[in-house]
VORORO-781550 format. One record per residue (C-alpha): y, z, x; residue number from 1; residue in one letter. Coordinates in steps of 0.25 Angstrom, whole numbers, plus 5000, padded with zeros to 4 digits. Layout:
! residues N
py / pz / px / n / res
Y / Z / X / NUM / A
...
! end
This chain:
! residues 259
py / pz / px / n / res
5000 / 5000 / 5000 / 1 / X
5014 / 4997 / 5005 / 2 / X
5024 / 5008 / 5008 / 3 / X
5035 / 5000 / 5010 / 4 / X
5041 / 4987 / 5013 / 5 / X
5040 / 4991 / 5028 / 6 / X
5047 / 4984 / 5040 / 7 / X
5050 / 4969 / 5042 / 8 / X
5052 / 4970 / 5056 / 9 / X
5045 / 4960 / 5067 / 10 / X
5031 / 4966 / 5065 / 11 / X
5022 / 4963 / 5079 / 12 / X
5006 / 4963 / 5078 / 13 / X
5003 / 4976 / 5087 / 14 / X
4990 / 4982 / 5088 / 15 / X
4994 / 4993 / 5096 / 16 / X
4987 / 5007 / 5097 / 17 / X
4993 / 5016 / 5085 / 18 / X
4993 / 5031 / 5080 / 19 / X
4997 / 5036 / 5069 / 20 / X
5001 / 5052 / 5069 / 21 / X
4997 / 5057 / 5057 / 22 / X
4996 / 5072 / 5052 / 23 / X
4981 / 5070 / 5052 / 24 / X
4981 / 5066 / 5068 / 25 / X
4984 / 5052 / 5075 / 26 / X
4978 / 5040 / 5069 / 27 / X
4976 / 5028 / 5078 / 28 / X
4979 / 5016 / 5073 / 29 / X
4985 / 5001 / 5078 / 30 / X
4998 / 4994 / 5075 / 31 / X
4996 / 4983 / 5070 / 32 / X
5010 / 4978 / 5071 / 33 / X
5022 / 4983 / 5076 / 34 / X
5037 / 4982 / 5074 / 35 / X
5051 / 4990 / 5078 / 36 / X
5049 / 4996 / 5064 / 37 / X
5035 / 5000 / 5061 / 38 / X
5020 / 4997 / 5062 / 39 / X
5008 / 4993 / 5056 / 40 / X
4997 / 5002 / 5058 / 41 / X
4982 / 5000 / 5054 / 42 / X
4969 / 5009 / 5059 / 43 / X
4962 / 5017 / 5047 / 44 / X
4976 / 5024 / 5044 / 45 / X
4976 / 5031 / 5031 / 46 / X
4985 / 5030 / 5019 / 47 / X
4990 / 5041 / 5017 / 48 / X
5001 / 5044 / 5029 / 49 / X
5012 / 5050 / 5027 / 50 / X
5028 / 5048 / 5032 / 51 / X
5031 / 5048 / 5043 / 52 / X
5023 / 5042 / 5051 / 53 / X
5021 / 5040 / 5067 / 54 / X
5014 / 5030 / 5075 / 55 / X
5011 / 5030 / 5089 / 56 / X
5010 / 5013 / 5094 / 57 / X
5006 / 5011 / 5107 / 58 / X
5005 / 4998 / 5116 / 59 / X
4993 / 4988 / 5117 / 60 / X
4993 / 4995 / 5134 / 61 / X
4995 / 5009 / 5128 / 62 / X
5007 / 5013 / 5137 / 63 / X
5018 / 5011 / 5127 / 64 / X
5016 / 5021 / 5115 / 65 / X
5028 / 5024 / 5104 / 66 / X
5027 / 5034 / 5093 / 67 / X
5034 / 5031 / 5080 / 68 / X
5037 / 5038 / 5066 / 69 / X
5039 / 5029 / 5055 / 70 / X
5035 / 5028 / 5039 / 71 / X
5024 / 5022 / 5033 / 72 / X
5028 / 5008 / 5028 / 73 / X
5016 / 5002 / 5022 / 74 / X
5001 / 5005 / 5020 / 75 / X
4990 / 4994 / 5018 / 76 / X
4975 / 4993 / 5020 / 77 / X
4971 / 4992 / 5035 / 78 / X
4962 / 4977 / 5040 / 79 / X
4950 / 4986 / 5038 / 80 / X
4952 / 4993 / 5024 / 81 / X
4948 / 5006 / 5030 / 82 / X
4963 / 5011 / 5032 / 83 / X
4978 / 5008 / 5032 / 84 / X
4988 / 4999 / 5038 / 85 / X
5000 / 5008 / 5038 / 86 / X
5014 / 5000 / 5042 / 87 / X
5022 / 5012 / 5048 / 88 / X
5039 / 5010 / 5049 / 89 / X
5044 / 5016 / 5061 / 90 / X
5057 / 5027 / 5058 / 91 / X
5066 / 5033 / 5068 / 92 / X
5062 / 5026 / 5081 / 93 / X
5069 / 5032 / 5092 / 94 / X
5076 / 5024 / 5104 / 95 / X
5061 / 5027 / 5112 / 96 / X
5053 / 5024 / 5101 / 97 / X
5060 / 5011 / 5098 / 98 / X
5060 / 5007 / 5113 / 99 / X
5045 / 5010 / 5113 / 100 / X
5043 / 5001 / 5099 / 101 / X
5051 / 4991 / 5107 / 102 / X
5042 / 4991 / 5118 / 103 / X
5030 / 4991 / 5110 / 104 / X
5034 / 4979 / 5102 / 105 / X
5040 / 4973 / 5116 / 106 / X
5024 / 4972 / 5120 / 107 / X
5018 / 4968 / 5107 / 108 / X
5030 / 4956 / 5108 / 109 / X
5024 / 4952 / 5124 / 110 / X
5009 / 4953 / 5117 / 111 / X
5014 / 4943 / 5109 / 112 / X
5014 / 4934 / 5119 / 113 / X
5018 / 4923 / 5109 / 114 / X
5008 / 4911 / 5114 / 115 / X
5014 / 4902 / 5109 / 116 / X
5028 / 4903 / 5114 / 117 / X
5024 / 4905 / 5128 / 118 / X
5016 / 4891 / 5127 / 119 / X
5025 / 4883 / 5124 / 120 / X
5031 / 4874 / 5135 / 121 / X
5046 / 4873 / 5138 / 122 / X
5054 / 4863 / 5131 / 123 / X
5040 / 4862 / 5120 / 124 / X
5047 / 4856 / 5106 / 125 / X
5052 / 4862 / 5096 / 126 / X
5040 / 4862 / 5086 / 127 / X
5029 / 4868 / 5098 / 128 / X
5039 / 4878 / 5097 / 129 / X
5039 / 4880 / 5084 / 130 / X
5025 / 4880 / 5080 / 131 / X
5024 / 4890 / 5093 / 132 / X
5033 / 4898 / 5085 / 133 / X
5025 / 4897 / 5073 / 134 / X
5014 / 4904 / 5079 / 135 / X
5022 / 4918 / 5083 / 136 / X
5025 / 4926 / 5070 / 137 / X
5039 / 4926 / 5066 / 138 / X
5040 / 4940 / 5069 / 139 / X
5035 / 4940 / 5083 / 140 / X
5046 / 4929 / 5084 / 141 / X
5056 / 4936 / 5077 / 142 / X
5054 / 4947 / 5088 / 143 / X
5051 / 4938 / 5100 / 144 / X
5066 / 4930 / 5096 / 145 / X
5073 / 4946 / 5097 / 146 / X
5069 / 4948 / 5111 / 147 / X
5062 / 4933 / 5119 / 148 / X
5067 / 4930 / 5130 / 149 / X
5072 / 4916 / 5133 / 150 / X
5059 / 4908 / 5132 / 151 / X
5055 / 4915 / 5119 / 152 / X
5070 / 4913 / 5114 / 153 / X
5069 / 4897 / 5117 / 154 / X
5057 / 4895 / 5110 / 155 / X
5063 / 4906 / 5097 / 156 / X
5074 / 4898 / 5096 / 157 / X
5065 / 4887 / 5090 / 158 / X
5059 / 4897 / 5079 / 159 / X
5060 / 4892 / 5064 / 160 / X
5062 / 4907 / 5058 / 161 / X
5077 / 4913 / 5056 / 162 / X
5073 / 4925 / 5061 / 163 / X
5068 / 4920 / 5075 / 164 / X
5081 / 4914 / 5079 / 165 / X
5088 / 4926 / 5071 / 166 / X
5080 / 4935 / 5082 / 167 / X
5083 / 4927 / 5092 / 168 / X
5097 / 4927 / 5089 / 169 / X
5096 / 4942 / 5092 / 170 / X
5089 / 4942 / 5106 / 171 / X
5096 / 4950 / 5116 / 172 / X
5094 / 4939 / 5127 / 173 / X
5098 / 4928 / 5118 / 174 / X
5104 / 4916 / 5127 / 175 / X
5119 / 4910 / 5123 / 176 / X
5110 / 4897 / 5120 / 177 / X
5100 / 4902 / 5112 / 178 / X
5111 / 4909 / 5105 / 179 / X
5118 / 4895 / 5103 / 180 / X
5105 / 4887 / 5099 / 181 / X
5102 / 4898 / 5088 / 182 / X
5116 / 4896 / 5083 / 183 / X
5113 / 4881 / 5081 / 184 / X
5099 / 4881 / 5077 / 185 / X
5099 / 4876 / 5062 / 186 / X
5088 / 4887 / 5059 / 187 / X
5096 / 4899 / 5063 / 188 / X
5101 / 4906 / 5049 / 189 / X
5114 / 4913 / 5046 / 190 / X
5110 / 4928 / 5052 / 191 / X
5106 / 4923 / 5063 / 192 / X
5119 / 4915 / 5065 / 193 / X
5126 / 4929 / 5060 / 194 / X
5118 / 4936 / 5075 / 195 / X
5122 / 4925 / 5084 / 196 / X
5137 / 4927 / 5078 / 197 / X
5138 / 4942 / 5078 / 198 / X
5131 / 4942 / 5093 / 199 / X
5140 / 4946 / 5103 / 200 / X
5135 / 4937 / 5113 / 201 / X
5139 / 4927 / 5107 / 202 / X
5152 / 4931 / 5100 / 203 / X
5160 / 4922 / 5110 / 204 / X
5151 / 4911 / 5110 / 205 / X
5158 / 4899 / 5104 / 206 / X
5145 / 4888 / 5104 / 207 / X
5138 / 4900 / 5098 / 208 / X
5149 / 4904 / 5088 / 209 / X
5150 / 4890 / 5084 / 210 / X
5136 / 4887 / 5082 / 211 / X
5135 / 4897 / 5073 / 212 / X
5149 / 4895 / 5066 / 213 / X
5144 / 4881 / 5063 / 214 / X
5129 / 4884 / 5059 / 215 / X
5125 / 4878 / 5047 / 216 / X
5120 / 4892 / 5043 / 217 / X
5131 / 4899 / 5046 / 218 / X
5136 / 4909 / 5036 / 219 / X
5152 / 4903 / 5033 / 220 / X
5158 / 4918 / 5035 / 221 / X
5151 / 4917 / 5050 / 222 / X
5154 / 4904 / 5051 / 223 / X
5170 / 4907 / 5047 / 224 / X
5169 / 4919 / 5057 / 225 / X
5166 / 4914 / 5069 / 226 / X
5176 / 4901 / 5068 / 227 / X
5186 / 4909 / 5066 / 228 / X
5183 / 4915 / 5079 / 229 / X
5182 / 4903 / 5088 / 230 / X
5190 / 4897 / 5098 / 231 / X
5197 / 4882 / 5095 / 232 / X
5187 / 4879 / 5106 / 233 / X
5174 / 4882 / 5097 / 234 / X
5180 / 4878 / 5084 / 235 / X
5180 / 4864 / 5091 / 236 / X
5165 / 4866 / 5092 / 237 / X
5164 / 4871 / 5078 / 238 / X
5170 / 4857 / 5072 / 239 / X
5159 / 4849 / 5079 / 240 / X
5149 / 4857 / 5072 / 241 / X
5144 / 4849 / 5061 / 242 / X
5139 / 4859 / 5055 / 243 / X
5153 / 4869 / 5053 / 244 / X
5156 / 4873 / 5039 / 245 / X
5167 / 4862 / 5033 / 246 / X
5176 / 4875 / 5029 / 247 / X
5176 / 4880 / 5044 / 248 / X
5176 / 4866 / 5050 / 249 / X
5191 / 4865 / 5042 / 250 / X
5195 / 4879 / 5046 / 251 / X
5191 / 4875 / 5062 / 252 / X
5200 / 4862 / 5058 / 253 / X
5213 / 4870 / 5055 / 254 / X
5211 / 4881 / 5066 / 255 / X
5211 / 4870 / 5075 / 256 / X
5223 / 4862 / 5070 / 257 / X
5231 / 4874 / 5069 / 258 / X
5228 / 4876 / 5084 / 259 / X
! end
């Protein structure tokens, strides 16, 4: 039976070592799959736990171990029907913990070790790099396009999916190019245009700035905002888009005659 909705975070398949304190002793157990708000947790567990919980989740080499409280989310029938799947939502994570989950889900990433990506050849076309894609669950390259480094990030940038280049926008290590070929890839939708606007890195990029003024996607109070921050330089570069908003290509117009 479910207990709740539970979290729609990018869930990782685990199978690490588990234990579940309860009052009754330690149950060991596996996590079946892990994320930075919770687990799923099977291994004859029964049904009738109470809140709070805490789980201890070790690594597959068993030198990295974190001990996390959290609330039961869900309950269901385990594979073998001799017990219960029990999702468990982590609460209160302090700054350790939360570097320790990191860590955890760091490795599980690197066990990965998504094949298909680090087959392909430099320079494949875009549909081998697709259908390599295709093959990773979306979450795995969701999380993959937060953190890649820059091969991983030259191959996301090809990814179908919203969220993919939406995480990608948010990568740490993001490169000034990567940033402009999000900005003027046709797949990229109106939040992610709104992260590439509001990043920093990028607040005095013009190519960028105008990219994303002039996407077809763009929302037209974003649109309106970063025109009125450019420079006659970039507005220049804004008429030549073919793809600006009529009302803004006739404000860019008068801004520029009045000098």
């Amino acid at each position: 039976m479910s207990r709740s909705q539970g979290s729609r975070a990018p869930r990782f398949h685990a199978a690490l070592v588990a234990v579940l304190e309860s009052p009754s002793g330690d149950l060991e157990c596996e996590a079946l799959d892990l994320s930075r708000t919770g687990a799923l947790l099977e291994g004859g567990l029964p049904a009738n736990l109470g809140d709070p919980v805490t789980v201890r989740i070790r690594s597959r080499a068993g030198d990295l171990e974190g001990r996390f409280a959290g609330k039961i989310a869900r309950i269901e029938p385990d594979s073998d029907g001799g017990g219960q799947r029990i999702g468990v939502e982590f609460t209160s994570l302090g700054p350790e913990q939360g570097r320790i989950l990191e860590s955890l889900l760091g490795r599980l990433m690197e066990g990965l070790n998504p094949g298909s990506l680090q087959s392909l050849r430099p320079g494949a076309p875009s549909h081998e790099i697709r259908k390599a894609l295709e093959a990773i669950p979306l979450a795995h390259r969701i999380a993959l396009a937060a953190r890649g480094g820059p091969r991983e990030r030259e191959i996301l940038r090809h990814d179908m999916q919203p969220q993919v280049l939406e995480s990608l926008a948010r990568n740490p290590n993001l490169l000034q190019s990567e940033a402009l070929s999000l900005a003027s890839n046709p797949q990229t939708i109106s939040s992610t245009l709104e992260v590439l606007a509001a990043d920093p890195r990028w607040a005095a990029d013009w190519d960028i700035r105008v990219h994303v003024a002039s996407h077809p996607r763009v929302p037209v109070a974003l649109a309106e905002r970063i025109v009125a921050g450019l420079p006659a330089s970039a507005l220049r570069k804004a008429l030549a888009r073919p793809s600006l908003l009529p009302a803004l290509r006739d404000r860019i117009l008068k801004r520029i005659v009045r000098g």
